[in-house]
C-alpha positions in Angstrom: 104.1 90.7 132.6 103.8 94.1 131.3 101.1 93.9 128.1 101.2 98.0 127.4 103.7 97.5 123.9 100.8 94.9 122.6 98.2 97.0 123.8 99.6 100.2 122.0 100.9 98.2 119.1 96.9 97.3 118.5 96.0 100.8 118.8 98.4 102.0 116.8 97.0 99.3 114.0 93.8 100.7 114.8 94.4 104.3 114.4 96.7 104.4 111.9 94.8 102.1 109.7 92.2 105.0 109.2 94.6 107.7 109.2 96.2 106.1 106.0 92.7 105.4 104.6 92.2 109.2 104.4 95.5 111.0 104.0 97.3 108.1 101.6 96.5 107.2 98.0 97.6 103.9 96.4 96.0 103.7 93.1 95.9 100.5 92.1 97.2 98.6 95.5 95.9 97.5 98.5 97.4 98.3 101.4 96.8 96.2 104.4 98.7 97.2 108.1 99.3 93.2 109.1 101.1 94.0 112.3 102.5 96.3 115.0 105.3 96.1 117.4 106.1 98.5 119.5 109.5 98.1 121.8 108.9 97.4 125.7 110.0 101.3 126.2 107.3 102.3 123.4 110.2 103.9 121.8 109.8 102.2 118.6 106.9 100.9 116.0 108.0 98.7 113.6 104.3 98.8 111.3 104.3 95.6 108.7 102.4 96.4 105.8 101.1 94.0 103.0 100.4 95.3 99.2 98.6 93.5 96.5 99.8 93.4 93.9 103.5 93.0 95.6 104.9 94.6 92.6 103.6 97.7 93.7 105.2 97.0 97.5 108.2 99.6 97.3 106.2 102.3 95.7 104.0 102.5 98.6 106.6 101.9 101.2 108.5 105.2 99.8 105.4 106.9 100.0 104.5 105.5 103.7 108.4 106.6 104.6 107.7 109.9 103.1 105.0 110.7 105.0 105.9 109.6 108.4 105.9 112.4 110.0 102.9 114.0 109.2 100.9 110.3 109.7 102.8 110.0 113.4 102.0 113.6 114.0 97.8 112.7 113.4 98.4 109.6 114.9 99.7 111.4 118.4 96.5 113.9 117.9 94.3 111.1 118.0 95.9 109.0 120.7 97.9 110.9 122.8 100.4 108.3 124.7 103.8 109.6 125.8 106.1 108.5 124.9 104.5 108.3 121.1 106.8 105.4 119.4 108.4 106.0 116.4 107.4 104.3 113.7 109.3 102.3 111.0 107.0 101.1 108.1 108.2 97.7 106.7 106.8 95.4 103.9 105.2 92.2 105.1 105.9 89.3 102.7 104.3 86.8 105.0 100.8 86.6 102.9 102.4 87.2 99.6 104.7 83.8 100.7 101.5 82.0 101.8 99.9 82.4 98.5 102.8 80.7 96.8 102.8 77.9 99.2 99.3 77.6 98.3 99.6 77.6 94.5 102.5 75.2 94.6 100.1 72.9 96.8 96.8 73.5 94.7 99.4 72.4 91.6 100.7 69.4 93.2 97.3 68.1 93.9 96.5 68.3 90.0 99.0 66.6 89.2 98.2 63.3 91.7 96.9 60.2 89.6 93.0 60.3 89.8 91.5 57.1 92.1 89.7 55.4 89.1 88.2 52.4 91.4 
């Protein structure tokens, strides 16, 4: 079994992480890279990102989509693997839908009759 997509896909993460850290702004969000796939021809990147508060989710993925191409041009700078996949920034609900789940649970237990024995 060929591992190369996961193994680019974490470097990618890795990389790219930073990159954004010092080329991207988000005032007032926090933008969190969850997870990378990269196609089994590397062709492709398809980076999940998560932004709290999720209101502010599209804003930053217009500016993530707006600067592609400069971030995959520093990315290939720093890593170098041909062929250099492109990438496809998309929002990651996943933790924002985990939260809820956690709220609504947190809220059902509060409302459970107390054990008075």
């Amino acid at each position: 079994m060929d591992h190369r997509p996961e193994r680019v896909g974490k470097l990618i993460r890795e990389e790219l992480s930073l990159i954004i850290l010092k080329e991207l702004e988000f005032p007032g969000a926090l933008l969190t890279i969850t997870e990378v796939e990269v196609n089994s021809k590397l062709e492709h990147a398809v980076v999940r990102v998560s932004v709290i508060p999720s209101e502010r989710a599209e804003e930053a993925l217009n500016k993530l989509q707006e600067s592609r191409g400069r971030l995959q041009h520093l990315l290939f700078k720093k890593i170098n693997i041909r062929p250099m996949p492109k990438i496809d920034f998309r929002i990651d609900r996943g933790p924002e839908n985990a939260a809820n789940v956690e709220k609504l649970l947190f809220k059902k237990d509060d409302k459970k009759p107390q054990d008075t024995s």
